[in-house]
DRENDO-1510 file (C-alpha; in Angstrom, 1 decimal, always signed):
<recs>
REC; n; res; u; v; w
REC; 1; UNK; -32.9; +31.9; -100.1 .
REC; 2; UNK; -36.3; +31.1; -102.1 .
REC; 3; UNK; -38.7; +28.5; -100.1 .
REC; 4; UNK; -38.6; +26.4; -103.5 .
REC; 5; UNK; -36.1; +25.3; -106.4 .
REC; 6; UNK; -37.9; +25.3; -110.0 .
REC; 7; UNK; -38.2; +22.1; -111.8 .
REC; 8; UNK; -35.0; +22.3; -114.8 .
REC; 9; UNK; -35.4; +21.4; -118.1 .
REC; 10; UNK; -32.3; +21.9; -120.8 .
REC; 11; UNK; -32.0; +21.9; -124.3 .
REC; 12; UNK; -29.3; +20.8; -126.7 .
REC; 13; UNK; -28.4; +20.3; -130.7 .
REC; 14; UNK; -26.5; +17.7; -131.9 .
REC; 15; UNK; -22.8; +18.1; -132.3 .
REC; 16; UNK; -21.0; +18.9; -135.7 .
REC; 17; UNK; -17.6; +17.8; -134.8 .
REC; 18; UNK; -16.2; +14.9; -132.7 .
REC; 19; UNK; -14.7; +17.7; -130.5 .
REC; 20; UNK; -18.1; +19.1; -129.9 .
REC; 21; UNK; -19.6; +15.8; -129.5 .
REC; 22; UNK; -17.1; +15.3; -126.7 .
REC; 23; UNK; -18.2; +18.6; -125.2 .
REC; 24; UNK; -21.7; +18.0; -125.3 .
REC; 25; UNK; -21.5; +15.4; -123.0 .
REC; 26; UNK; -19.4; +17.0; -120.9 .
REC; 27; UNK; -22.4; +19.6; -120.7 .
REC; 28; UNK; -24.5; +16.9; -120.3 .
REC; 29; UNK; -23.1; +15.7; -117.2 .
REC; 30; UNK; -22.9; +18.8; -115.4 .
REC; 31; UNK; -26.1; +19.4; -115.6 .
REC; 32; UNK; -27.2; +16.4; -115.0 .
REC; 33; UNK; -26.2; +16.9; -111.3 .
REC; 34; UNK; -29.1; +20.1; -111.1 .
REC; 35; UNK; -31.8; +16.8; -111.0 .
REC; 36; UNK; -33.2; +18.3; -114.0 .
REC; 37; UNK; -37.0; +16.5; -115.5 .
REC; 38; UNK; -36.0; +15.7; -118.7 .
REC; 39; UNK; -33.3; +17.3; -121.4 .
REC; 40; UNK; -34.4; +17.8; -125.1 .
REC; 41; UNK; -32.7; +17.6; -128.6 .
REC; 42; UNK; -33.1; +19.4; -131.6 .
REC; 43; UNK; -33.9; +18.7; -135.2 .
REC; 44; UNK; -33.1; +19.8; -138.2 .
REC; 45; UNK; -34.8; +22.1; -141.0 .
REC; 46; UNK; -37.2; +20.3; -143.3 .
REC; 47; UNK; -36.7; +17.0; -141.0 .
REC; 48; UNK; -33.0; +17.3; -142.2 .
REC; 49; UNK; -30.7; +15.8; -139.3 .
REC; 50; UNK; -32.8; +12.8; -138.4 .
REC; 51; UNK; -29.9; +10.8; -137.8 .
REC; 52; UNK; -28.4; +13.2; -136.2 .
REC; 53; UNK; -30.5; +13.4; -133.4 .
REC; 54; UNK; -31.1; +10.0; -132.5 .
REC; 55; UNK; -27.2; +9.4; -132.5 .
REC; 56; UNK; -27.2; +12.5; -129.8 .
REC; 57; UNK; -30.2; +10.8; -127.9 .
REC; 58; UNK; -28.5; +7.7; -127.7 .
REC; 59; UNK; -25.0; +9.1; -126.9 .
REC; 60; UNK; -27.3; +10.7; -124.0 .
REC; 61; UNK; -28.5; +8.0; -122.8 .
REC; 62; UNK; -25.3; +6.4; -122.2 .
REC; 63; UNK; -24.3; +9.4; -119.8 .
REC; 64; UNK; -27.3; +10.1; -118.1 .
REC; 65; UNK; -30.6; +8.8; -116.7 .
REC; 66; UNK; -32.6; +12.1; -117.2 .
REC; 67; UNK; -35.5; +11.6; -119.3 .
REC; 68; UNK; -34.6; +12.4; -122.8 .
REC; 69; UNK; -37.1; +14.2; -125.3 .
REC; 70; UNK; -36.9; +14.2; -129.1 .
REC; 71; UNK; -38.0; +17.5; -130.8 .
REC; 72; UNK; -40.0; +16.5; -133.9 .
REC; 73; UNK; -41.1; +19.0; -137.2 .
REC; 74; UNK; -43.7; +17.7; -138.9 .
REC; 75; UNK; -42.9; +20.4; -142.2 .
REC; 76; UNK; -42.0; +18.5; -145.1 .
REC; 77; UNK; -42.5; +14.9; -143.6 .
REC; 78; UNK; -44.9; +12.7; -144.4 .
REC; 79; UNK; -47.1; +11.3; -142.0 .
REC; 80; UNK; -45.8; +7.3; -142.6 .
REC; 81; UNK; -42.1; +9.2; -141.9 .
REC; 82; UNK; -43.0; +10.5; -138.8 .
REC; 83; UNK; -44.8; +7.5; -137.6 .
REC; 84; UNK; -41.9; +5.3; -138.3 .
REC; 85; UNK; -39.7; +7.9; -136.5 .
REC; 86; UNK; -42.0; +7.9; -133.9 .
REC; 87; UNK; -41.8; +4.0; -133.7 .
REC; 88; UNK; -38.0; +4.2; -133.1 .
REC; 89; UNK; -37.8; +7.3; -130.6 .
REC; 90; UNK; -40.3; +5.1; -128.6 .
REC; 91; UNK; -38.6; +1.3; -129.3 .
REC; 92; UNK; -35.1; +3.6; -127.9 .
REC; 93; UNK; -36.6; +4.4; -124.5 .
REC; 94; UNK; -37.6; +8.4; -125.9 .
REC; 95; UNK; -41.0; +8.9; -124.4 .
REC; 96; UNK; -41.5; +12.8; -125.0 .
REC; 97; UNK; -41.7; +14.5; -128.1 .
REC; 98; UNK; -41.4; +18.4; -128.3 .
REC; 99; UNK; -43.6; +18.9; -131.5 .
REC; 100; UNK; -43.3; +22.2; -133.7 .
REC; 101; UNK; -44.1; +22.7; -137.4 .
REC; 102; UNK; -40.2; +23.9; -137.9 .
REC; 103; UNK; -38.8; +25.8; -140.9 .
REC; 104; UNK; -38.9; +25.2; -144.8 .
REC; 105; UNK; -35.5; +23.7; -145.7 .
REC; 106; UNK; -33.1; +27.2; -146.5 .
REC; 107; UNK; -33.5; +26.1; -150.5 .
REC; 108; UNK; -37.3; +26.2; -150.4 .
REC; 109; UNK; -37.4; +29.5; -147.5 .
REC; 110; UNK; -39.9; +31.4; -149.6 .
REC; 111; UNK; -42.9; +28.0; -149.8 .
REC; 112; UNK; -45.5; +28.8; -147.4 .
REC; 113; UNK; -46.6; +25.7; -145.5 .
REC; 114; UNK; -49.1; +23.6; -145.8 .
REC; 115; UNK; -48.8; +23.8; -150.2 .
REC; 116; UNK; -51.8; +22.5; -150.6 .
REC; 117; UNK; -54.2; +20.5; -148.0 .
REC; 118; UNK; -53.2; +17.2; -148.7 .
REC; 119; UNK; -53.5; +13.6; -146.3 .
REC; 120; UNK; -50.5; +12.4; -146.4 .
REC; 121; UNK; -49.0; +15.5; -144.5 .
REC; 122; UNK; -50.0; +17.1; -141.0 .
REC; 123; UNK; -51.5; +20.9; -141.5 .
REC; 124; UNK; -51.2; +22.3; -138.1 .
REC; 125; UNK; -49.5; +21.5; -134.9 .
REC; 126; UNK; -52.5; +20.7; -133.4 .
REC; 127; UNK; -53.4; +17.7; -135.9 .
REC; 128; UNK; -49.7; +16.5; -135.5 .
REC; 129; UNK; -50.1; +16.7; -132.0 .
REC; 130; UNK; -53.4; +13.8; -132.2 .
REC; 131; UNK; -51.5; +12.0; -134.0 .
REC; 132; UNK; -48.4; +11.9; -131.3 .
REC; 133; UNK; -51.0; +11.0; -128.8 .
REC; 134; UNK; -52.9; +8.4; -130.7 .
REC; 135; UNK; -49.8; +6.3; -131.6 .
REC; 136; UNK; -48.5; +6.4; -128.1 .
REC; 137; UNK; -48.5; +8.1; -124.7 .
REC; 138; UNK; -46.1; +10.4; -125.3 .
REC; 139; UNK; -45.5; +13.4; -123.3 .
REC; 140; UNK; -45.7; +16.0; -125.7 .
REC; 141; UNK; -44.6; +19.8; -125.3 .
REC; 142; UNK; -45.7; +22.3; -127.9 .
REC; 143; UNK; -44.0; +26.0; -128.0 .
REC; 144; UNK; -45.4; +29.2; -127.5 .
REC; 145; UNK; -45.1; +32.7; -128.4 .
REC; 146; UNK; -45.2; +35.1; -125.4 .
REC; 147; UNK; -44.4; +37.7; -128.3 .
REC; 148; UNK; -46.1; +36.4; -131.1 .
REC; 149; UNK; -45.5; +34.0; -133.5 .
REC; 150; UNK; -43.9; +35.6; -136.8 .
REC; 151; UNK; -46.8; +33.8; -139.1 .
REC; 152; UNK; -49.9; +34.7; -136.7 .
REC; 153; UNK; -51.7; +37.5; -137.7 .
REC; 154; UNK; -52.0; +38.7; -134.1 .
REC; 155; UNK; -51.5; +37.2; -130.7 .
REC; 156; UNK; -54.8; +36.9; -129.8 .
REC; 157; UNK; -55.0; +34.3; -133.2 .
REC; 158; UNK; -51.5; +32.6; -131.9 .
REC; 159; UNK; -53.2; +31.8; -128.3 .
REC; 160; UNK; -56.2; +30.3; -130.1 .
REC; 161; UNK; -53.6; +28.0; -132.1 .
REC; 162; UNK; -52.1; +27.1; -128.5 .
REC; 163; UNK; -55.3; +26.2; -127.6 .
REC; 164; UNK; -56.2; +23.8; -129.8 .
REC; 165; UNK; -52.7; +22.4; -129.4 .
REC; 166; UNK; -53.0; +21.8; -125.4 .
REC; 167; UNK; -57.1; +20.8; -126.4 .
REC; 168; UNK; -55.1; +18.0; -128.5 .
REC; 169; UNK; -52.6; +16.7; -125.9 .
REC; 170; UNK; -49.9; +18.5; -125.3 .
REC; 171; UNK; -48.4; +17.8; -121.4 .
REC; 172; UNK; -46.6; +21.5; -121.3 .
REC; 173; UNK; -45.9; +24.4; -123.4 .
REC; 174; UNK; -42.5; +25.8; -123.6 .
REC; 175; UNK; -42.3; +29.7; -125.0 .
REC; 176; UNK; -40.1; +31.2; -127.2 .
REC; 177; UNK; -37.0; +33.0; -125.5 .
REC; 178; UNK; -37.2; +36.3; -124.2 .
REC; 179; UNK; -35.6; +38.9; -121.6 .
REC; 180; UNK; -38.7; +41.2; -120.6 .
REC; 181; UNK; -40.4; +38.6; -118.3 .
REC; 182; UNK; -43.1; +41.2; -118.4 .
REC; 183; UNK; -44.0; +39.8; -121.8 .
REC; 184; UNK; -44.3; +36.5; -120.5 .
REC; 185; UNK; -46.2; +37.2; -117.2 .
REC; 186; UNK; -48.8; +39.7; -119.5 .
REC; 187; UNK; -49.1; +36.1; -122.2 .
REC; 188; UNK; -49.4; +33.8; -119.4 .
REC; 189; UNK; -52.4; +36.3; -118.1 .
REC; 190; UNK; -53.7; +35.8; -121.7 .
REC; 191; UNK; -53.6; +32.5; -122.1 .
REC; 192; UNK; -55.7; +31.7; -118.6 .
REC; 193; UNK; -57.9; +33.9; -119.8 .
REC; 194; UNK; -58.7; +31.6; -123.1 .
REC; 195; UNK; -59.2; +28.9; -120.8 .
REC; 196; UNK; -55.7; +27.1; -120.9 .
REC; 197; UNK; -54.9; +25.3; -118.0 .
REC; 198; UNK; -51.9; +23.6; -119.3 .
REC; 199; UNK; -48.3; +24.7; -117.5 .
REC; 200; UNK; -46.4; +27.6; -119.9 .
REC; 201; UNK; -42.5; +26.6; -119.3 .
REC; 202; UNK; -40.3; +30.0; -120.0 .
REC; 203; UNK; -38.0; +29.0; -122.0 .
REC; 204; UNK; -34.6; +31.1; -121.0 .
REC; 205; UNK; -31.5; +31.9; -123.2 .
REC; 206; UNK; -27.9; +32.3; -121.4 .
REC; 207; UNK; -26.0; +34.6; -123.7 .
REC; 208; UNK; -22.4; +33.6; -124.4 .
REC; 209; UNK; -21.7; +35.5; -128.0 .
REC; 210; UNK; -23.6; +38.5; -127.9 .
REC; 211; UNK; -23.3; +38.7; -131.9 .
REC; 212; UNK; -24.2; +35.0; -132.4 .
REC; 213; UNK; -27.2; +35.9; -129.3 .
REC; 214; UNK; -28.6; +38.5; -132.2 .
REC; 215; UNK; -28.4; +36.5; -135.5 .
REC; 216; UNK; -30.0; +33.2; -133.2 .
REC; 217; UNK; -33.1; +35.9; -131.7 .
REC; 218; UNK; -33.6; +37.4; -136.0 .
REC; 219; UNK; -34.0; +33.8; -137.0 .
REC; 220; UNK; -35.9; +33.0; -134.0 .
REC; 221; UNK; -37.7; +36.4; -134.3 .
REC; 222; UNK; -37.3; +37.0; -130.6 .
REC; 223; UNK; -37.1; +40.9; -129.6 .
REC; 224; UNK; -34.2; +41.8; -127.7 .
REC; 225; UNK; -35.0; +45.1; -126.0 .
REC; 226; UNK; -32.6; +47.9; -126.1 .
REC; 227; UNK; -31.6; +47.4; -122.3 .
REC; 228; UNK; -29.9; +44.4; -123.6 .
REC; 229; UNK; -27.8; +46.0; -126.3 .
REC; 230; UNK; -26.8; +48.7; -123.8 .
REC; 231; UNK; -25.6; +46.2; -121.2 .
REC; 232; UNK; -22.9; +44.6; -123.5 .
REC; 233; UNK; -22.3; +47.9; -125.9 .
REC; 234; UNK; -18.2; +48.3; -125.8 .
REC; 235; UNK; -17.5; +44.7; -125.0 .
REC; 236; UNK; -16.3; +43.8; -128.7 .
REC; 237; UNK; -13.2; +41.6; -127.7 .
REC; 238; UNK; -13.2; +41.6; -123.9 .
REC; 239; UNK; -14.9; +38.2; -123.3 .
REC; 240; UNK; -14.9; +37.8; -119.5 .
REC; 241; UNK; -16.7; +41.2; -118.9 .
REC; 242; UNK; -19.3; +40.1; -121.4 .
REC; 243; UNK; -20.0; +37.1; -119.8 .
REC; 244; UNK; -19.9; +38.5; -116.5 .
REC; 245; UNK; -22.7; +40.5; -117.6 .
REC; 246; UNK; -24.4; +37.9; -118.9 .
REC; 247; UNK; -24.5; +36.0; -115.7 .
REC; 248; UNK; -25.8; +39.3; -114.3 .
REC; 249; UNK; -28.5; +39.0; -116.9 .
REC; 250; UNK; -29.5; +35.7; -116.1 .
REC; 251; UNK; -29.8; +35.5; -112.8 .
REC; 252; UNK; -31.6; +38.5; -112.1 .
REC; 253; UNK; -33.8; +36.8; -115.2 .
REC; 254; UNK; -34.3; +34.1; -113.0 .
REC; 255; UNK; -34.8; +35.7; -109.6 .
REC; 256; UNK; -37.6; +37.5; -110.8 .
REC; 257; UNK; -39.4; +34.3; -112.5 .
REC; 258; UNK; -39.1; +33.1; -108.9 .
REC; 259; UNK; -40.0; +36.2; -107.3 .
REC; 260; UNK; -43.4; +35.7; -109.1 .
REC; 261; UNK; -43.5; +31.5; -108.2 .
REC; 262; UNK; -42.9; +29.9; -111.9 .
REC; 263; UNK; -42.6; +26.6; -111.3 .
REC; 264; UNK; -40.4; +26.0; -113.9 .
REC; 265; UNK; -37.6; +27.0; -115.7 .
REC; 266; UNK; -36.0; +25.7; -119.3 .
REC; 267; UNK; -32.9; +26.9; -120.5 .
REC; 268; UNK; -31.4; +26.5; -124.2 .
REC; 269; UNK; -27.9; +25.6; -123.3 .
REC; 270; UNK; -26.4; +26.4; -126.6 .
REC; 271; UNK; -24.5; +22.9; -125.5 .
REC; 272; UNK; -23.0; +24.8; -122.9 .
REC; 273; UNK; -23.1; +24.1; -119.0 .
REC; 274; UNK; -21.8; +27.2; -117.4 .
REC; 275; UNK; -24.0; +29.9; -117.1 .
REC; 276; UNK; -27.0; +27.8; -115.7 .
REC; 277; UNK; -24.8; +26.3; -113.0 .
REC; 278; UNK; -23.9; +29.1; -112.0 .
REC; 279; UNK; -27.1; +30.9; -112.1 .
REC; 280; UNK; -28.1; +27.7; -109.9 .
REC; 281; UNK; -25.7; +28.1; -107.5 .
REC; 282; UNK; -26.4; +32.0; -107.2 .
REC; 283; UNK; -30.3; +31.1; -106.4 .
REC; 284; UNK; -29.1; +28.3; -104.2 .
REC; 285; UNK; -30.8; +25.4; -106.2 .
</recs>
């Protein structure tokens, strides 16, 4: 039994279906009951899925009383756009915004961002970020790379971009998902180093479709080390071993962060509750 529980955070997208909508808050409840700080939602490519994800806040906030966060990409969105969406996240009672630049819209994948320095549009995270903080106290949690951000040049460039992020505002950094914690304890070493005080969340993936796992950590750009193939190689079509082995994964994931005191843990749920519970209920928290 570890002499402390880690402070929860979870992360969801908004449903497709009415069946998955009915699901989600399912998920929502259950883990609900693990106290967690707050629970986030997701947005959409190119600021697609707006509505989407203020009819899944609001739909949250009729279940739960967790604090609810808004993720917010300021790529393609004007600056009056995501002031107004600001303005209606904060009338609705969502008072923490997880701010990233997000991904060209799948039509315009090859554009590099930003086109052309322009004021109507935010450049950088950490300009997006000052403006978050100026309209309204916000929390605000930014992401980071433990192995590198696809479009930095070099990690040692990607921690000076966190920096001026946290210099900006942001409350917390949440990394990237990963599975060699080694990565994450050798970043966080890094990013004291530069003089960054603010916390560095782990951000921590059950796996519950091995397959689906890989395609998600290629469009993420997350590394999945061998180890991990090997564990589920041969479990094509047998379901319950697989996800016994995931639960493995996970908790031994977990037991190590806490073996080495991170105060924090946030898991991307894929809108499902099981694996964390039970991870939970393993560590006894």
């Amino acid at each position: 039994m570890y002499k402390y529980k880690p402070a929860l955070s979870f992360e969801f997208f908004p449903a497709r279906t009415d069946q998955g909508a009915q699901g989600l808050m399912k998920t929502v409840r259950d883990l609900a009951a693990l106290d967690p700080v707050y629970m986030t939602v997701t947005f959409g490519a190119g600021g697609g899925g707006r509505e989407g994800t203020l009819e899944t806040l609001k739909a949250l906030q009729s279940v739960t009383d967790v604090p609810l966060g808004s993720h917010l990409t300021y790529i393609c969105l004007t600056k009056a756009e995501l002031s107004a969406y600001l303005e209606t996240l904060w009338a609705g009672g969502v008072k923490h915004i997880v701010a990233l630049r997000g991904d060209m819209p799948k039509d315009q994948a090859d554009v590099k961002w930003p086109l052309d320095p322009d004021l109507n549009y935010y450049q950088y995270t950490s300009d997006f970020v000052e403006g978050i903080r100026a309209q309204h106290p916000f929390e605000i949690s930014v992401g980071a790379y433990p192995e590198k951000h696809p479009d930095a040049p070099s990690l040692e460039s990607d921690i000076e971009a966190l920096k001026k992020k946290c210099d900006a505002g942001a409350t917390r950094a949440i990394t990237q998902f990963f599975f060699n914690n080694d990565s994450y304890y050798r970043f966080l070493d890094k990013v004291r180093a530069a003089g960054i005080s603010t916390p560095v969340v782990p951000g921590i993936l059950p796996v519950y479709d091995f397959k689906g796992m890989l395609k998600f950590a290629k469009n993420c750009h997350a590394h999945v080390p061998p180890w991990v193939h090997e564990k589920f190689d041969g479990l094509d079509g047998r379901p319950e071993e697989a996800l016994k082995i995931a639960e493995g994964l996970l908790t031994a994931q977990c037991r190590d962060l806490m073996d080495h005191d991170v105060p924090h843990f946030h898991f991307y749920t894929m809108n499902k509750p099981e694996l964390p519970l039970k991870v939970c209920k393993t560590l006894g928290f």
